[in-house]
C-alpha positions in Angstrom: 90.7 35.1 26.0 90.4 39.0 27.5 88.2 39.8 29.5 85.2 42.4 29.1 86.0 45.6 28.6 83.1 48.2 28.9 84.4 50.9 26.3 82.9 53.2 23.8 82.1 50.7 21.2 80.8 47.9 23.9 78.1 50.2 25.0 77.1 51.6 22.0 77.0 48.5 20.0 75.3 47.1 23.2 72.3 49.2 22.9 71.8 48.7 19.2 72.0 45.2 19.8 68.8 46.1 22.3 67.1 47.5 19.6 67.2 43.7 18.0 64.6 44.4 15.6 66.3 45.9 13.6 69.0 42.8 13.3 66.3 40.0 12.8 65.0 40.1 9.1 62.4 37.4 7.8 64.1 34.8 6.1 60.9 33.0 3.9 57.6 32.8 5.4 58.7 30.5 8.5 62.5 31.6 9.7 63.8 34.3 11.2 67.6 34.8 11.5 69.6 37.1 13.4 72.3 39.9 12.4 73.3 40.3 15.6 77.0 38.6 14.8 77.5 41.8 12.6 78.0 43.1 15.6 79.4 40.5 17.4 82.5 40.3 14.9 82.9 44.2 15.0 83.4 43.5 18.7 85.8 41.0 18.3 87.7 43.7 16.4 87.0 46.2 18.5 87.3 45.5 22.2 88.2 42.3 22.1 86.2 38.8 22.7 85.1 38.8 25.9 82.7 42.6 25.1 81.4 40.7 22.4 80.5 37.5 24.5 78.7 39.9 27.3 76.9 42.3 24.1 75.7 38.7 22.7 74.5 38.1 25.7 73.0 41.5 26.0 71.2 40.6 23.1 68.9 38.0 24.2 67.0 40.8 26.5 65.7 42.1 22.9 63.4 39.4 22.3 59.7 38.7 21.7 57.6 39.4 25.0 55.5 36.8 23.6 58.1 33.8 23.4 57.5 31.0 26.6 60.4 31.3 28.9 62.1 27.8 27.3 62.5 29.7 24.3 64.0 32.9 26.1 66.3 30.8 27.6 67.4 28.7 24.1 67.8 31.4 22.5 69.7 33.6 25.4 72.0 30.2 25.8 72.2 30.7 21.9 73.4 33.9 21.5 76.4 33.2 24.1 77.2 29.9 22.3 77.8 31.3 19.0 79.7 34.4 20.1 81.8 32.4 22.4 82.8 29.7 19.2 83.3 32.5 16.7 85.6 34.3 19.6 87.4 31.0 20.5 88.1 31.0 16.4 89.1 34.5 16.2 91.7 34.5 19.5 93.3 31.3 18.3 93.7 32.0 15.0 95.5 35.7 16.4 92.9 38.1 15.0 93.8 41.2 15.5 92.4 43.9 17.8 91.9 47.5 18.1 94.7 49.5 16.0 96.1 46.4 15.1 92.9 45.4 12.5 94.5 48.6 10.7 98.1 48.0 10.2 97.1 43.9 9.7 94.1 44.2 7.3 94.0 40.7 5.5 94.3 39.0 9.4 91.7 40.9 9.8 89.7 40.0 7.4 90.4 36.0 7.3 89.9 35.5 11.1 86.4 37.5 11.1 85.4 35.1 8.2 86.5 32.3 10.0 84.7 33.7 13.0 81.6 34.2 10.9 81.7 30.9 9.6 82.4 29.7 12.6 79.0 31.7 14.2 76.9 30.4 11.3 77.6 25.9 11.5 77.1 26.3 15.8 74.0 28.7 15.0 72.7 25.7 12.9 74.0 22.8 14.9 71.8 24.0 17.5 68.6 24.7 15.6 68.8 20.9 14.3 69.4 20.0 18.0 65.8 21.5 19.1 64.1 20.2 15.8 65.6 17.3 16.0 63.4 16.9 19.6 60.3 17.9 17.7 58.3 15.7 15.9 57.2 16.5 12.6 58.3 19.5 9.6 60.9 21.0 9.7 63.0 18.2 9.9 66.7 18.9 10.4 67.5 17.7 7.3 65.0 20.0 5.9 66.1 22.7 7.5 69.9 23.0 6.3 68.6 22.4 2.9 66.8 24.6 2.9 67.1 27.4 5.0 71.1 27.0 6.6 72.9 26.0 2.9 70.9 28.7 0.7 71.4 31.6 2.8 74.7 30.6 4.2 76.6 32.7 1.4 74.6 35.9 1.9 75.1 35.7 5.7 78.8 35.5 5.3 78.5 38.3 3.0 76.9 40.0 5.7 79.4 39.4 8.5 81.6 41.5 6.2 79.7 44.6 8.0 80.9 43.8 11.3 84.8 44.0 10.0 83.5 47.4 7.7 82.1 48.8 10.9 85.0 48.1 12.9 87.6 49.7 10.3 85.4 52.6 10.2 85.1 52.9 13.8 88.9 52.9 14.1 89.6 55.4 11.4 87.9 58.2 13.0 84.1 57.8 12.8 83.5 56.5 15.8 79.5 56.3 16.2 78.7 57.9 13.1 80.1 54.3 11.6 77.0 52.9 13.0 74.7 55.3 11.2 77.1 54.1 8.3 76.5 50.7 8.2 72.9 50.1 9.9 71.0 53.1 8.3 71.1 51.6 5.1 70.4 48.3 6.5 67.5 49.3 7.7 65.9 51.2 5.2 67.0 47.7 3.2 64.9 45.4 5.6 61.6 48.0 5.6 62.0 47.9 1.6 62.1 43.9 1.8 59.1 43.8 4.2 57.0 46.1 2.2 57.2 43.1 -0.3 56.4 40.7 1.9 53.1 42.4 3.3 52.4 43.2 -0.7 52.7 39.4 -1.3 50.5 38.5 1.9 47.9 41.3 0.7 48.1 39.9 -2.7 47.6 36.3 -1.6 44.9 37.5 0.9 42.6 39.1 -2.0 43.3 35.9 -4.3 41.3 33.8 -1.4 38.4 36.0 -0.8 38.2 36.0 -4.7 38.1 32.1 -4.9 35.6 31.9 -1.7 32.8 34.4 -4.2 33.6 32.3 -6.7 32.7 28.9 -4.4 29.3 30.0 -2.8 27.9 29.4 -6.4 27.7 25.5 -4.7 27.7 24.7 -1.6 29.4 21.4 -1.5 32.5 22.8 -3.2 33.1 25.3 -0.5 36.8 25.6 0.3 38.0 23.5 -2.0 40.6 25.5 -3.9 41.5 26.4 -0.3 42.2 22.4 -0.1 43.7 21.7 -3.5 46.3 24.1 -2.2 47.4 22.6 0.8 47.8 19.4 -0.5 49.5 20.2 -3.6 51.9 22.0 -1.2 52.2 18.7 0.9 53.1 17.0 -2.4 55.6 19.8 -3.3 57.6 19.6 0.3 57.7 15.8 -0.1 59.1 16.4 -4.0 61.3 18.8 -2.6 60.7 21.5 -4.6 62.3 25.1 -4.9 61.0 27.0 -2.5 59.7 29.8 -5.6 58.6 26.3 -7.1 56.4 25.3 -4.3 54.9 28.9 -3.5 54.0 28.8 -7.4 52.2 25.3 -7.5 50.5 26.4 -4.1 49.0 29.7 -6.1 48.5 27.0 -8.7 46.7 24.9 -6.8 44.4 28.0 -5.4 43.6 29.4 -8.7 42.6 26.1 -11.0 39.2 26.8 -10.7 39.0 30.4 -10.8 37.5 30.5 -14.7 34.2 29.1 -12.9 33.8 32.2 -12.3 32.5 32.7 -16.0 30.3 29.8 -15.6 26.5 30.2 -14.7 25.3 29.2 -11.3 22.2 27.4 -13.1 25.0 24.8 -15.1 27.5 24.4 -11.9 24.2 23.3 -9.5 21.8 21.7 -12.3 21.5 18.6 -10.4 20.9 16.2 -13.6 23.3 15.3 -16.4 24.8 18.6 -18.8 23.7 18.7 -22.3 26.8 19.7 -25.0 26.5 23.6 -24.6 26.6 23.2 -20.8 29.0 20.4 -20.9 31.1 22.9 -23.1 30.7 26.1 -20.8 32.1 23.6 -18.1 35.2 22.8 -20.2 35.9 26.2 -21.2 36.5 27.4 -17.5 40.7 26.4 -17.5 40.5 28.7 -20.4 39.1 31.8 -19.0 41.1 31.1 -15.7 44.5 31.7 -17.6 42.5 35.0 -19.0 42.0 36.3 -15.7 45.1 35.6 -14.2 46.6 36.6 -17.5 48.2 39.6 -16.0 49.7 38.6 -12.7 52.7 38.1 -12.8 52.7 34.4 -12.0 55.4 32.1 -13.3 54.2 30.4 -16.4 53.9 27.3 -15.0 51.0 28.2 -12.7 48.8 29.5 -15.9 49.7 26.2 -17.7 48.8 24.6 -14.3 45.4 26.1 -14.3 44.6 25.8 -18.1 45.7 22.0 -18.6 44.7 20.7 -14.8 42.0 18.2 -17.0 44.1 16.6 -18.9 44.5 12.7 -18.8 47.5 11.1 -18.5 46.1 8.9 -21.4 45.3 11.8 -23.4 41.6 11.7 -23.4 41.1 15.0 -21.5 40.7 18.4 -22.1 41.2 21.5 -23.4 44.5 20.1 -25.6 44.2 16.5 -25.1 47.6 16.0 -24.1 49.1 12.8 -22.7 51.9 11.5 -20.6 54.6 14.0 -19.5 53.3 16.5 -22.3 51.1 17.7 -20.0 52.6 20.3 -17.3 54.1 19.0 -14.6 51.7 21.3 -12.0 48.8 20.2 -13.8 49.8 16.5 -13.4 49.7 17.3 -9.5 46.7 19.5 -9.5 44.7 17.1 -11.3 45.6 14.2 -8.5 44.9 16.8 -5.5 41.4 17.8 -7.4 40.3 14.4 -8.1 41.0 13.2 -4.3 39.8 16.5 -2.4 36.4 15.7 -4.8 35.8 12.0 -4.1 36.6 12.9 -0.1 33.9 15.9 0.0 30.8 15.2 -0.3 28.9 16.2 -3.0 24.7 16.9 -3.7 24.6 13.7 -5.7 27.0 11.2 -3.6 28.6 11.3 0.0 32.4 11.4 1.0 34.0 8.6 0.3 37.0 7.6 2.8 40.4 8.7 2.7 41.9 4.9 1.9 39.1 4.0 -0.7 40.2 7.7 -2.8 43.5 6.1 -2.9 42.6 2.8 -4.1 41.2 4.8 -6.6 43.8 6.8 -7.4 46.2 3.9 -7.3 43.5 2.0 -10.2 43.5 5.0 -12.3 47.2 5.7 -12.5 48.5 5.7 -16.6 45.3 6.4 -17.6 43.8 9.1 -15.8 46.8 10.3 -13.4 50.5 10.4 -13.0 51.5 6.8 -11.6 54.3 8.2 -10.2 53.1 11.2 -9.2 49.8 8.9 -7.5 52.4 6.7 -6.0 54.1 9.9 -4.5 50.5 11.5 -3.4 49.9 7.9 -1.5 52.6 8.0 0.6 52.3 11.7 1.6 48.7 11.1 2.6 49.2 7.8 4.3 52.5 9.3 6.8 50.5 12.4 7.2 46.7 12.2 7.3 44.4 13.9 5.3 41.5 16.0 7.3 37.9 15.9 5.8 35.4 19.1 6.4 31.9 18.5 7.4 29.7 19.2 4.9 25.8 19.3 4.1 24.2 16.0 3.3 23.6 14.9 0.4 20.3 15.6 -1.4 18.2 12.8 -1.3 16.4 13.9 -4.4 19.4 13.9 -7.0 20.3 10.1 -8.3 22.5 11.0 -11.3 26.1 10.3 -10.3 28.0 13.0 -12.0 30.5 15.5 -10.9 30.4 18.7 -11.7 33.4 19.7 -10.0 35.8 17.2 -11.9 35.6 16.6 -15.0 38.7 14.6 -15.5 37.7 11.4 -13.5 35.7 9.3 -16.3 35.0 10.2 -19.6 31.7 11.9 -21.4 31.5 14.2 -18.7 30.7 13.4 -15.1 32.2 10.4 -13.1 31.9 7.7 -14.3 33.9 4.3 -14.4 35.7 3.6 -10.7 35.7 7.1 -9.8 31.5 7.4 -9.9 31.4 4.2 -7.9 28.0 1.7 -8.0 25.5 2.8 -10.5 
């Protein structure tokens, strides 16, 4: 392969790819990935494999000040990996080079691709290589399901720039084919991260909302907070969509917020609910969908929250709906409520322990829950641990043993049968 040449388009592509910012966009709330091969591939065009090797390896002196030095160094050693495998691709499948990507456009064109392609599997080879050395999520496989395969096609789509900005270069442009190309890509990325900060804000507000609505009791303090996280754990181990699981998460958060509508004196009477409290209690999946009404949520998170007390043998509430009639969120939500409720304590009862809510669980599947959805729940919980909160005691002075957080374990209100425990 040539060797380095430092021309026009290695230094100016150079310091762009110093700018590196501007080349890393967030890819879902975890990953980042990198552009930089956009301009990698133009420099394959360009000047020729070995500028592109040095301006990849330029590029590693753009990152986060912040990263530990073993991370500098992966991701330095990175850089230089893919751009030398996309290169080795490129000069042995005779891509073409300065004038030449003119007068031989579809070479040009195949061999970047190839190059691209090329880029993207070692780029993902060696992610799975470092996660493979980490215990715990993301998993490997997890990863190229769900980050590598999806966005594989777009990021292919995207190396197209580099042989756009190399054409353009060549036919006369010259730097302004930078302003071209990564202008618009900019303005693009600052669009896309305007969303993402509305989502976070949006999230953000949804929390402090569900905290006002929790100091009505004490004992129930973050527990939408709860509900959420381990419906989420459910939804990684179900292998959900990734707009799936974001949607039963805000599911999870929000199937309590129509408490809001329900007075403090009924949600902390400490004795048993007479029918018109007993019905203000039942009417709060109801006014939840009301609220949330005009977000615009997926439907299944405002079935989630109006249908999270239904049985599985039909004898809950609001629509008494059985089986797999009832949503497939509020099948989930209604295991996660029950369990974060028997494992918190509660003014009339302590905690119970993590094993003995799953026995539970486990006794109540077909009639109050899921059974495959429990058996699911079980197994997430026992490979990853559940972490309890220390709460108040209970009060010594309250003997009834009723819930007024769930409704759906037991029937007439309360908790009664296995979930209530000893009379």
């Amino acid at each position: 392969m040539a060797h380095a040449r430092i021309d026009a388009p290695t230094i100016c592509l150079g310091l762009l790819m110093l700018a590196g910012t501007v080349l890393r966009p967030r890819v879902g709330q975890v990953y980042r990935t990198s552009l930089d091969y956009v301009l990698v591939i133009a420099l394959y065009l360009l000047s020729g494999v070995g500028s592109a090797i040095l301006v990849g390896a330029v590029g590693a002196l753009s990152q986060d000040r912040r990263h530990p030095l073993v991370k500098k160094v992966f991701n330095g050693a990175q850089s230089v990996i893919c751009a030398a495998a996309g290169g080795m691709v490129f000069h042995f499948a005779g891509g073409p080079t300065g004038d030449a990507v003119l007068s031989h456009p579809w070479d040009a064109i195949w061999t970047t691709t190839a190059a691209n392609a090329t880029w993207l599997v070692v780029n993902a080879l060696l992610l799975c290589v470092v996660l493979s050395l980490e215990p715990g999520d993301p998993t490997p496989a997890t990863f190229l399901r769900k980050v590598a395969l999806p966005t594989s096609p777009p990021l292919l789509g995207y190396g197209l720039l580099g042989l756009l900005l190399a054409v353009a270069w060549l036919s006369g442009l010259g730097f302004l084919s930078i302003l071209l190309i990564f202008v618009p890509l900019y303005v693009s990325r600052w669009a896309l991260s305007q969303y993402e900060a509305e989502r976070r804000a949006q999230a953000a507000t949804m929390r402090a909302f569900i905290q006002v609505i929790e100091t009505k009791d004490l004992y129930t303090r973050g527990h939408s907070e709860r509900v959420s996280e381990g419906v989420g754990m459910l939804g990684r181990h179900l292998e959900l969509t990734d707009d799936r699981q974001s949607a039963l998460e805000h599911a999870g958060l929000l199937h309590d917020v129509g408490k809001v509508g329900v007075p403090t004196s009924i949600i902390q009477k400490p004795g048993r609910l007479d029918d018109s409290e007993m019905d203000a209690i039942r009417l709060h999946p109801a006014r939840g969908v009301e609220l949330i009404g005009n977000i615009p949520f997926l439907e299944e998170v405002k079935s989630a929250v109006l249908h999270h007390h239904e049985k599985y043998d039909g004898s809950g509430y609001p629509a008494g709906l059985s089986g797999e009639n009832i949503p497939y969120f509020a099948r989930i939500i209604g295991i996660v409520d029950a369990f974060d409720c028997l494992t918190s304590t509660r003014s009339y009862r302590p905690a119970r322990g993590v094993e003995e809510t799953l026995q539970i669980l486990i006794q109540d599947r077909y009639t109050h829950f899921d059974p495959n959805l429990v058996d699911a729940y079980v197994e997430v919980i026992r490979r990853h641990g559940w972490k309890t909160v220390d709460q108040p005691a209970p009060d010594g002075s309250v003997v009834v043993t009723i819930d007024h957080d769930d409704l759906s374990l037991g029937s007439g209100g309360g908790a009664t049968g296995n979930a209530a425990g000893p009379d």
